[in-house]
Legacy VTK file of the C-alpha trace (Angstrom):
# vtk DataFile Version 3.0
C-alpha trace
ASCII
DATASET POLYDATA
POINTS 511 float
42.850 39.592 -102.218
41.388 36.387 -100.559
41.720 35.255 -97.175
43.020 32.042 -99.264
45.815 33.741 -100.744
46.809 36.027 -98.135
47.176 33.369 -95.484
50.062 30.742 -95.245
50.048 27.477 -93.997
53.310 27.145 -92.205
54.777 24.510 -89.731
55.569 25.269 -86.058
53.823 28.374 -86.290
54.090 28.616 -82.021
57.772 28.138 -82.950
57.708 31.294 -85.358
55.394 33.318 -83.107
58.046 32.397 -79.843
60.833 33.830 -81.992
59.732 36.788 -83.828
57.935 38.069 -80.707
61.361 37.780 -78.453
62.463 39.995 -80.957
60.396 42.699 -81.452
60.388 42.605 -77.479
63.790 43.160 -76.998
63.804 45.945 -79.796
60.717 47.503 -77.962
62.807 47.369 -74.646
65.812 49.508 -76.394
63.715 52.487 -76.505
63.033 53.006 -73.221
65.580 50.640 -70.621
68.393 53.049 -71.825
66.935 55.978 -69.894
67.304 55.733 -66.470
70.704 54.208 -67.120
72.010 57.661 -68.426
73.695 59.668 -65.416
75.901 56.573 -65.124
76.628 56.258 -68.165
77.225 60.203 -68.263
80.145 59.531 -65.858
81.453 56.578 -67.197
81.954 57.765 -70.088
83.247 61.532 -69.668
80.040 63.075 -71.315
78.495 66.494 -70.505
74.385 66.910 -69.960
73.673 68.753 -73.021
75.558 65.327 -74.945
74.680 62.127 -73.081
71.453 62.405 -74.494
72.535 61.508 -77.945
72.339 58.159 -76.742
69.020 57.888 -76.787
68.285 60.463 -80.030
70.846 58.746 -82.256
68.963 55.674 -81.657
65.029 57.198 -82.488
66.626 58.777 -84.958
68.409 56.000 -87.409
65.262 53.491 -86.285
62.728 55.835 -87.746
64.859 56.639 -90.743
65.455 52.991 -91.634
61.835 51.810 -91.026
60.310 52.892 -94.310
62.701 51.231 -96.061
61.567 47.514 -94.843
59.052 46.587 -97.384
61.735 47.578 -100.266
64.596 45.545 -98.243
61.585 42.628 -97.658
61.251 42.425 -101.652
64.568 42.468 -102.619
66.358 39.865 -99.871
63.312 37.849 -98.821
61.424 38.142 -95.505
63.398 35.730 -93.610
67.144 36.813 -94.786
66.660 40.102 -93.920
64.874 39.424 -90.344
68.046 37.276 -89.506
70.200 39.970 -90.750
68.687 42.710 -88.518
68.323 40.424 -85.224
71.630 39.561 -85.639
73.060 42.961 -86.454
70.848 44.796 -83.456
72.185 41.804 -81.142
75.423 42.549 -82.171
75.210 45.923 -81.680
73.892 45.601 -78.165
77.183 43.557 -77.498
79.211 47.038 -79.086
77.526 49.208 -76.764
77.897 47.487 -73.574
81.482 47.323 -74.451
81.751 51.064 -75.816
84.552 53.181 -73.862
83.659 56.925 -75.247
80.377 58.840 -76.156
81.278 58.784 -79.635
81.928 54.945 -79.731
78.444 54.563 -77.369
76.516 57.387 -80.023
77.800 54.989 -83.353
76.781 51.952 -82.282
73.418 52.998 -81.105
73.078 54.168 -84.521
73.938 50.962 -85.697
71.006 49.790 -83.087
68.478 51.779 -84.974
69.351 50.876 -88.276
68.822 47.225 -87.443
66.590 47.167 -84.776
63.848 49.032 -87.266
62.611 46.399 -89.235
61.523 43.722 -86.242
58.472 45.349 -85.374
56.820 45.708 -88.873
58.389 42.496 -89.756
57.151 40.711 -86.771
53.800 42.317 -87.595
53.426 40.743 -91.115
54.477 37.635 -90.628
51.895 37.238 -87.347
49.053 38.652 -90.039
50.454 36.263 -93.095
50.741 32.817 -90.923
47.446 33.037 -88.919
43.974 33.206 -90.702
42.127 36.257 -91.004
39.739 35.013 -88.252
42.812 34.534 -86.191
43.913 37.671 -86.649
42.447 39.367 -83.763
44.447 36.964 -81.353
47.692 37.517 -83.476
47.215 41.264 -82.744
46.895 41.067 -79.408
49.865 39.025 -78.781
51.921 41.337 -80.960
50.637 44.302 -79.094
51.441 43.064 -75.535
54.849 43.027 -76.673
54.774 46.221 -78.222
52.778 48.370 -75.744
53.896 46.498 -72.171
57.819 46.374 -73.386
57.767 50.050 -72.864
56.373 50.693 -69.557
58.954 47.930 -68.169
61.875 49.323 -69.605
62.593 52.013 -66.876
61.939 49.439 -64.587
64.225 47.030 -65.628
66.371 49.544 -66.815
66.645 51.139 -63.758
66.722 47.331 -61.634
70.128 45.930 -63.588
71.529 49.803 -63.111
71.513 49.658 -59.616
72.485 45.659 -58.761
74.860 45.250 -61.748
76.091 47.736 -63.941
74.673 50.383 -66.762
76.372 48.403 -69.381
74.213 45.254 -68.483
71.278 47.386 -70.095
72.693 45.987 -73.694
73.941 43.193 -72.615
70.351 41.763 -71.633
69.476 41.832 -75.169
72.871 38.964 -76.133
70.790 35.457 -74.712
67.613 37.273 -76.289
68.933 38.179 -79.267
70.694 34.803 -79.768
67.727 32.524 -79.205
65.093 34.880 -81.773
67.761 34.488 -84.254
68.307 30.602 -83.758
64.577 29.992 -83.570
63.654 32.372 -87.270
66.602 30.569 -88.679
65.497 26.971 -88.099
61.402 27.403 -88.293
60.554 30.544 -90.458
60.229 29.474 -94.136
61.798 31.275 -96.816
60.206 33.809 -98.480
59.648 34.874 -102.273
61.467 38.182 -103.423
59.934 40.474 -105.757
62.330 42.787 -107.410
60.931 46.041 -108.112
62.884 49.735 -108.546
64.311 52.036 -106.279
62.968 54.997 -105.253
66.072 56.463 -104.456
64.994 60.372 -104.458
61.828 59.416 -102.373
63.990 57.914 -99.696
66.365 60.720 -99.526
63.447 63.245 -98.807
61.227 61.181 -96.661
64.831 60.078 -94.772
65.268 63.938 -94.261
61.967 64.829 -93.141
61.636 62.022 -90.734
65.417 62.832 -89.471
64.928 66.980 -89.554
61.598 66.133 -87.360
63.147 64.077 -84.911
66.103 66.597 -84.508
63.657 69.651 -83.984
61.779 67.483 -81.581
64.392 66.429 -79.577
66.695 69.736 -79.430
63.753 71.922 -79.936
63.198 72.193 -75.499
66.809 72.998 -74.911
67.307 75.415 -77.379
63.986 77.201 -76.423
62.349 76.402 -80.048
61.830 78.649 -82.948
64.667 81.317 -81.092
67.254 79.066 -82.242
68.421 79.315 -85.580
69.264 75.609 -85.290
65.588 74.379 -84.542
64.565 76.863 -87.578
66.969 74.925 -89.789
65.801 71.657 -88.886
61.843 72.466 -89.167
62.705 73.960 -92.475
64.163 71.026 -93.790
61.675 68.395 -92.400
58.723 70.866 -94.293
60.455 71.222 -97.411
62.080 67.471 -97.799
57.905 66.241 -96.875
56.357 68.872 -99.407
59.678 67.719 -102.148
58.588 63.770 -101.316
54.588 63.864 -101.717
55.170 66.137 -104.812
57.860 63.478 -105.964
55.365 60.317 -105.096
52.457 61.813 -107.036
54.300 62.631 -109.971
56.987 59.634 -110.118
56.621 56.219 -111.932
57.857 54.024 -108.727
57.293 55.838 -105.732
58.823 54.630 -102.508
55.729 54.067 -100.707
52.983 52.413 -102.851
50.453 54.351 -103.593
47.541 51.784 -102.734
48.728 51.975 -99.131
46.631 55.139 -99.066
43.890 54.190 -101.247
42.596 52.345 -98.507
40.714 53.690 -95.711
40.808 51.269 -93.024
44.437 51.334 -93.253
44.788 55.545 -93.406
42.726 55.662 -90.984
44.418 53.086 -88.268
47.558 55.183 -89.079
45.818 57.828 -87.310
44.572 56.528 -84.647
47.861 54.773 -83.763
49.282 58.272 -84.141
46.860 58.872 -81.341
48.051 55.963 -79.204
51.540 56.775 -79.342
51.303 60.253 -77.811
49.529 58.881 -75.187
51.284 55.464 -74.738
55.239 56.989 -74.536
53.801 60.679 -73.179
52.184 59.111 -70.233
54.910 56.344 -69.852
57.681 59.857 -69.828
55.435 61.606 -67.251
54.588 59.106 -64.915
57.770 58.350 -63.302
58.897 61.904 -62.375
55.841 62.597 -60.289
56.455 59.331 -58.622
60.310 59.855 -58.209
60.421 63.796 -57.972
57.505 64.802 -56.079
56.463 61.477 -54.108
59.600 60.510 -53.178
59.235 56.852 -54.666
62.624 54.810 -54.825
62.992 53.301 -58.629
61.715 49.429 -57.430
58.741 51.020 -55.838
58.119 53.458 -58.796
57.926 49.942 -61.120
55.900 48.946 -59.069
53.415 51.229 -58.595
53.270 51.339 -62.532
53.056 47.587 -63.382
48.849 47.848 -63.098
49.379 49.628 -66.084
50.848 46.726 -68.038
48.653 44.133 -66.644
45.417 46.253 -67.433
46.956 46.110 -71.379
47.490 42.216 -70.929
44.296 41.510 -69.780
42.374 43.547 -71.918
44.429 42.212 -74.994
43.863 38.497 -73.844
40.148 39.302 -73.935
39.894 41.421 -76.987
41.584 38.648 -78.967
38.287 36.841 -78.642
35.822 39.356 -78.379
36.572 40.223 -81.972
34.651 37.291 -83.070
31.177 38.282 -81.763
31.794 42.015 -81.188
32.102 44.701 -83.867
36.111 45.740 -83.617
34.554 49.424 -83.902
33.076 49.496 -80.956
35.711 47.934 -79.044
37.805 50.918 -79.993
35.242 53.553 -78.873
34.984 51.439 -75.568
38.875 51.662 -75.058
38.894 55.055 -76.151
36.468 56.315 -73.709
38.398 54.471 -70.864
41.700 55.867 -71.818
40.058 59.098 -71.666
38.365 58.309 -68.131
41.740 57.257 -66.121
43.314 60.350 -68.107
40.072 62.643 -66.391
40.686 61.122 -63.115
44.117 61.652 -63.292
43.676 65.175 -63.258
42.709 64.986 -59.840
46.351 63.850 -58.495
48.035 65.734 -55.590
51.153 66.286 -53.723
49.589 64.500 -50.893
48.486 61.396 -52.693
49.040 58.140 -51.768
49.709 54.689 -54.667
46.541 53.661 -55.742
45.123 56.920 -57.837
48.190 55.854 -59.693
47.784 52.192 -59.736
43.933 52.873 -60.395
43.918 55.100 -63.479
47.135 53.171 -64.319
45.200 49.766 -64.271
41.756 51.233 -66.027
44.432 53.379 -69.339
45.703 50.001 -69.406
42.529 48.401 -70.113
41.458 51.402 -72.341
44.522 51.339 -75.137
44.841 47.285 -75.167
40.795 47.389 -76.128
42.188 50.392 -78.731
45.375 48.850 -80.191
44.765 45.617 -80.810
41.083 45.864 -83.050
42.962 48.873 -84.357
45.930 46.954 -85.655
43.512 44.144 -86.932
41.123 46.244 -88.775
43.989 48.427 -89.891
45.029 45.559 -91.973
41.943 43.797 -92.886
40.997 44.894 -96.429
45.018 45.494 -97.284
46.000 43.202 -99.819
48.681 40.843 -98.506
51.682 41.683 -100.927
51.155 45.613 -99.485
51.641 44.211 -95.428
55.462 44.983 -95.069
55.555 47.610 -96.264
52.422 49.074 -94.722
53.298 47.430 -91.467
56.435 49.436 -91.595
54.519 52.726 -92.425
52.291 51.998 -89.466
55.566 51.453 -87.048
57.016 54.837 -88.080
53.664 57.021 -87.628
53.623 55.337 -83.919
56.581 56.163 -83.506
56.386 59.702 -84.852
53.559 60.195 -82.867
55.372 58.900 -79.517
58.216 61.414 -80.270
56.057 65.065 -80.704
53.924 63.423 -78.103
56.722 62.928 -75.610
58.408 66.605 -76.938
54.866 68.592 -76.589
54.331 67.412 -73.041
57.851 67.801 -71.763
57.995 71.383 -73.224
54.263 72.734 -71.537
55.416 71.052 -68.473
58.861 73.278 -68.437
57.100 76.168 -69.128
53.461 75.632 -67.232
56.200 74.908 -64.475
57.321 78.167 -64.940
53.734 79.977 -65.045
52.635 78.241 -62.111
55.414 78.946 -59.851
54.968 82.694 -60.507
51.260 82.485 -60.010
51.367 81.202 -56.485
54.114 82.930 -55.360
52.796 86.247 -56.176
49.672 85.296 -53.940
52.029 84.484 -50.838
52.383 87.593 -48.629
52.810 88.069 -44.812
48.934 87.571 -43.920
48.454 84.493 -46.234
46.356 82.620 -44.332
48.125 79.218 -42.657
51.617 80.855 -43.151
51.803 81.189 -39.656
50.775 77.824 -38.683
53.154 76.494 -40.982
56.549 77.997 -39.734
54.961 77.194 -36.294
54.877 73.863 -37.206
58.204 74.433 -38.672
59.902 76.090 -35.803
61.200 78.486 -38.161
60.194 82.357 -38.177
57.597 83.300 -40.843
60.308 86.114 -41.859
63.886 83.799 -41.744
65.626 82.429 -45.108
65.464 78.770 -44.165
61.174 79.521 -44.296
61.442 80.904 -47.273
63.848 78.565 -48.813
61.017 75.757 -47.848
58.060 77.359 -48.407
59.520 78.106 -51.909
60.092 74.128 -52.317
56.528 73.509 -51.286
55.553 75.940 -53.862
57.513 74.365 -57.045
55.945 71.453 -55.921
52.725 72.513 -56.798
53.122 74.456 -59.605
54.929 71.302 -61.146
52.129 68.907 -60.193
49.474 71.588 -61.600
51.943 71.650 -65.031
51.463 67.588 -64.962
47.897 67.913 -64.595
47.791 70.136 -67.475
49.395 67.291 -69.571
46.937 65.087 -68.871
43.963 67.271 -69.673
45.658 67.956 -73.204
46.281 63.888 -73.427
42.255 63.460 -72.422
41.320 65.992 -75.258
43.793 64.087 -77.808
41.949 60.589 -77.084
38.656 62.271 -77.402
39.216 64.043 -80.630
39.831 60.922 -82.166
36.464 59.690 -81.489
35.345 60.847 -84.069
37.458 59.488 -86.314
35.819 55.951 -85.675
33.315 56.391 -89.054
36.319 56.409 -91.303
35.909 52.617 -90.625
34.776 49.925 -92.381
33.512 46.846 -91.079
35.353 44.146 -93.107
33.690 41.263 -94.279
33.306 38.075 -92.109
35.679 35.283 -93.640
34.213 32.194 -92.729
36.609 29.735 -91.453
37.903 27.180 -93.652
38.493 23.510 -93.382
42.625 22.539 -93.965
43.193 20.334 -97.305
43.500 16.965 -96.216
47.610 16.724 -96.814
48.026 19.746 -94.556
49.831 19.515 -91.101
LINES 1 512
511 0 1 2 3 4 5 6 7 8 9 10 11 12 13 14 15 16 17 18 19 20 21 22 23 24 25 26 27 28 29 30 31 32 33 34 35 36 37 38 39 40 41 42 43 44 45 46 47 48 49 50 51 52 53 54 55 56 57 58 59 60 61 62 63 64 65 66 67 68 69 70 71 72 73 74 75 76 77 78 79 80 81 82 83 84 85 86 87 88 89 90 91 92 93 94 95 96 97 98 99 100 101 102 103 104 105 106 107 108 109 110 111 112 113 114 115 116 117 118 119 120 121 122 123 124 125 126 127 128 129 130 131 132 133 134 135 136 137 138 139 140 141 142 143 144 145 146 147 148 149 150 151 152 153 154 155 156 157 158 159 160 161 162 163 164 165 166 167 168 169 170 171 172 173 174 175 176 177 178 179 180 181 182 183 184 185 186 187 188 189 190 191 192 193 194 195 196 197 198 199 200 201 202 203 204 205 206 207 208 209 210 211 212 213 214 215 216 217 218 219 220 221 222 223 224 225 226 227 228 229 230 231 232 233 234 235 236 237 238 239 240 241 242 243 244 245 246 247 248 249 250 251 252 253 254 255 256 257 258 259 260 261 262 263 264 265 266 267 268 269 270 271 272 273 274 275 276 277 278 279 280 281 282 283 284 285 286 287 288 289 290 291 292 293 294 295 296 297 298 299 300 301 302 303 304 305 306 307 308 309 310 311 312 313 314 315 316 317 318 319 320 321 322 323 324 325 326 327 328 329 330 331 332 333 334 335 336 337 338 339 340 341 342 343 344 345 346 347 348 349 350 351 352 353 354 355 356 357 358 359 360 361 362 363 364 365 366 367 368 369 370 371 372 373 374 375 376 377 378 379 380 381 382 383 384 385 386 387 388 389 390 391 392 393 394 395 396 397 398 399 400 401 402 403 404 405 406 407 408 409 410 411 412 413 414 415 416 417 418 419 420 421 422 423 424 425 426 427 428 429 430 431 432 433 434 435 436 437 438 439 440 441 442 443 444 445 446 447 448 449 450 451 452 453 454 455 456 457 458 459 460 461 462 463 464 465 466 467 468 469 470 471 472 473 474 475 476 477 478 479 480 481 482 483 484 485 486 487 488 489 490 491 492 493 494 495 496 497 498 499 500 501 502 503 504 505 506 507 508 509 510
């Protein structure tokens, strides 16, 4: 498809950008500013530990069921009807759970969250590609991706900031004035948009819905139930296998498959699916891990903690700024293997942190992974999309959404789970090396003013001791996270340099 047909002259287009970007922002925000908000919520609401965290899972879980199906619902209501319908729904379901009085009540209208709050992101995606020319669409990228990839490193933060001065419930209702002026601004300036009817693929819903649920289940329930010894985990990794094998069986045999088939035809696009696969492990893994050594181990209060982690974000806005224009002179590819290689540099160095550390290895490697997955993400998302005919972009905008998102969620499960049981191996390690003539023992109860044989020096020497091995199971994360970006390396021939589009003059009646 041409550049000509693919591209649409709209009016107000900084209008429509303002709009649809306030709301994938504030859906971006949802899956993180919940988190540090749940031990009050826990109270308030009468829940146990083992249940509070349905909160969060019901939420993943009905978003990344829902997503696939926004390039069907895009056909059949028109672009614009059904981005008002889910800004308004997730906007009124942020009111619902601010004003929820029970777990249950909290757990169904976070469902309701997910279910409406899944299409903004691959919405907001394709219009950005469809309103701005394709030599534009390096700059459209990187303003989407800001949102995307900043909105969930300041979550906690400002999660954790209207927690503490207001109340847990003012986590949702944050999202009401936001939610209220995105809506306002796609009703008035987005264009309506043509609606292609085309079947259902009701079967090929139902098994890709399982798989994607039975995964997120497994992934999520998998650490406290100890994995594979719990006949529940078994039962939900058998039904994600056999619901994916029933689905790509179905799709290759089936008239009207729910995904289109040309979606994986092309190799730009297959291929950005993995590498933003990639990206999410290391995005939301590094974004889960970070905070705990800074709150746990270094004793960081939650303002101080944001903080120290903002670098992070304004190494990804300042790369993506640049990137936006660097894509007009400089090969996309090798701005990917340039990010990659820095990702995997501040993910090297941060295999040197310590107990005794001060801020800036953090704000450092922080500042220079920032950097690294803003050059990654936003050539990545351009390229992704550049030889994708236009009438494929919803829907493979939504495909691209949910395979970050998968990718977030096993990334986020793998590291937690090594870092419980690393913990584990590490504790027993050291301690078995501590005896009576250790050297420095004595110095340290000296120092103490305890006796090397009392409880109390045992009690802290057994503290210092689970501090390290838990440091040393972080560290171990990070290797694995290094070794993920640097397998994908590779991965960088699958590309294809798409064709320069020169720029083209507007017709004279155009505004």
């Amino acid at each position: 498809m041409s550049d000509a047909v693919a591209h649409m002259e709209v009016k107000h287009k900084g209008l429509i950008t303002l709009s649809i970007m306030l709301a994938t922002i504030m859906q971006v925000l949802d899956t993180t500013i919940a988190n540090v908000a749940l031990p009050s919520m826990q109270g308030n609401l009468g829940a146990a530990q083992d249940t509070i965290t349905w909160v969060l899972t019901s939420y993943i879980v009905a978003s990344a069921i829902m997503m696939p199906m926004t390039g069907w619902l895009s056909d059949h209501m028109g672009r614009n009807r059904l981005f008002l319908a889910c800004v308004g729904g997730f906007t009124l379901a942020s009111m619902l759970c601010g004003l929820a009085t029970s777990l249950t009540e909290m757990v169904f209208f976070r469902l309701l969250q997910g279910l409406f709050g899944a299409g903004l992101a691959p919405l907001s995606q394709a219009v950005l590609l469809d309103i701005n020319p394709r030599e534009r669409h390096g700059q459209a990228m990187a303003m989407w991706g800001a949102g995307i990839m900043v909105a969930p490193v300041l979550g906690p933060t400002l999660g954790g900031w209207l927690t503490d001065s207001f109340d847990w419930r003012w986590v949702f209702y944050i999202n009401l004035p936001v939610g209220i002026l995105a809506f306002l601004g796609i009703a008035i300036y987005m264009p309506p948009a043509p609606r292609r009817q085309r079947p259902f693929d009701f079967f090929g819903f139902a098994m890709l819905s399982l798989f994607i649920g039975g995964l997120q289940l497994m992934l999520d329930r998998g650490e406290q139930l100890d994995w594979f010894s719990s006949g529940e985990v078994m039962v939900e990794a058998a039904v994600a296998v056999s619901a994916l094998w029933c689905f790509v069986i179905h799709s290759m045999t089936t008239e009207h498959p729910f995904l289109h088939p040309q979606l994986f035809t092309d190799r730009n696009f297959v291929a950005g699916c993995v590498f933003t696969f990639a990206i999410g492990i290391v995005l939301l893994a590094t974004t889960a891990l970070l905070p705990p050594i800074l709150q746990n181990i270094l004793g960081y209060p939650t303002e101080l903690t944001g903080l120290v982690l903002a670098p992070r974000g304004v190494g990804t806005m300042l790369s993506m700024l640049a990137v936006g224009r660097l894509m007009r002179s400089v090969d996309a590819r090798l701005l990917i293997l340039i990010g990659l290689l820095l990702t995997a540099w501040s993910l090297y160095d941060m295999t040197g942190f310590s107990t005794e550390m001060d801020s800036w290895p953090v704000i450092k490697t922080g500042l220079i992974q920032g950097l690294g997955l803003g050059l990654v993400f936003v050539p990545m998302s351009t390229i992704g999309f550049a030889t994708l005919p236009g009438q494929f972009r919803t829907e493979g905008t939504a495909l691209y959404s949910l395979v970050r998102s998968i990718g977030s969620s096993i990334g986020i499960s793998v590291v937690s789970t090594l870092l419980s049981q690393n913990t584990q191996v590490n504790h027993a390690e050291l301690a078995e090396r501590i005896t009576p003539f250790t050297p420095g023992l004595d110095q340290m109860a000296a120092a103490l003013k305890m006796p090397v044989t009392s409880q109390a020096f045992e009690s802290v020497l057994n503290q210092y001791v689970n501090g390290q091995a838990i440091m040393i199971a972080f560290i171990d994360d990070f290797k694995l996270m290094m070794f993920v970006t640097l397998v994908s390396v590779p991965l960088l021939v699958l590309l294809r340099k798409p064709k320069v589009v020169p720029r083209q003059a507007p017709p004279p009646d155009a505004h």
